[in-house]
N, C-alpha and C positions, 0 to 999 in steps of 0.2 A: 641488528635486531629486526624482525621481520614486522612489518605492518600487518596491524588487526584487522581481520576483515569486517566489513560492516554490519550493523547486525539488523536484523530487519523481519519486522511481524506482520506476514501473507494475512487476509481479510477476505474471506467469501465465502456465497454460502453454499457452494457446492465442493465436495470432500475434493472428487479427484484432480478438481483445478488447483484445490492446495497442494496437493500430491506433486504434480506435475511443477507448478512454481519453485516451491521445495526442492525439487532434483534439481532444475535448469537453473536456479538464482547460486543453489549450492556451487553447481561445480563450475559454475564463473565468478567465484568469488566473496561472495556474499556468504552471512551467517545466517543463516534462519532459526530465531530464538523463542518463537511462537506463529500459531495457526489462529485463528476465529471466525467462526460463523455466521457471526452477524455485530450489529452496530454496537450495542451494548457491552459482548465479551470481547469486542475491539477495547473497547477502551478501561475496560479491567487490566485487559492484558497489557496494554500500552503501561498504562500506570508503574502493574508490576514489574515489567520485564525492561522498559525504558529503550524500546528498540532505537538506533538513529534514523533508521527508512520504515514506514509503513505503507504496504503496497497493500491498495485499499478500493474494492469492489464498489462499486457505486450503487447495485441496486442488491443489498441487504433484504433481508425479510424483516427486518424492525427496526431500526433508524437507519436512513439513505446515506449514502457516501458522502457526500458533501454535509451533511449536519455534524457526521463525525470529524471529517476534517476539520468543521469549523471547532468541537469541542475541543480537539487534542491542538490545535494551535494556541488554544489558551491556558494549554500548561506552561507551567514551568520548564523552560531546556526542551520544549516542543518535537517531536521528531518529525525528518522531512516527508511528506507524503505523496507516495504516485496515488492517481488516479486512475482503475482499468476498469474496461466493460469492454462486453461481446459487442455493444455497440457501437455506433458512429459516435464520436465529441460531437459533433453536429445537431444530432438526435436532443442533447440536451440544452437547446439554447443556447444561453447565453452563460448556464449554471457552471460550464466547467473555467473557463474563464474568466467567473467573479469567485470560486473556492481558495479555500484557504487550503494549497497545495502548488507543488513546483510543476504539477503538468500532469498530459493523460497518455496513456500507451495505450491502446487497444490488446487485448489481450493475446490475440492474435501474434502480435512482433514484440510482446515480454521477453527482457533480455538482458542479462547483465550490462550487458553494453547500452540498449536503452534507458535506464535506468542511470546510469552514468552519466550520459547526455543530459539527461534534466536536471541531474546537480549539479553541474558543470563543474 
């Protein structure tokens, strides 16, 4: 019986980066079972679609990446969340390493295999 790949709901607010995540998470493995825009239809869709990974933009145009982190940790059966930006982790203080999430990629080095690494 062949293992499921993991399913996993891309977060940002620019189209072609989901676009681009979308191919490259696909064909390493990963199921991509929703896109969103920003912080709010993240967590609709988390709700409904119940990804296990949410790969998740930090700077939204209406709730920021770690707020929504913190809200979908408080679900029920939580799913695991990266954290990506065009930017440095450095740039945000201390915020990425008190989030409620397994780590940050830079979007830059998004990669099935990064991704991997943070769930160990």
């Amino acid at each position: 019986m062949a293992l499921m790949a993991p399913t996993v709901l891309i977060v940002d607010d620019h189209a072609a980066f989901r676009r681009a995540a979308r191919a490259l998470l696909g064909s390493d493995g990963f199921e991509v079972v929703g896109e969103a825009a920003g912080g709010r239809e993240a967590l609709a869709q988390a709700t409904r679609l119940r990804p296990q990974i949410v790969v998740l933009d930090i700077q939204l145009p209406d709730i920021d990446g770690f707020e929504v982190a913190d809200r979908l940790a408080g679900q029920p059966d939580p799913p695991q969340v990266i954290l990506i930006s065009s930017r440095d982790a450095g740039e945000y203080g201390g915020q990425v390493e008190r989030a409620a999430s397994r780590g940050f990629v830079a979007k830059s080095l998004l990669s099935g295999r990064t991704i991997r690494a943070l769930l160990g």
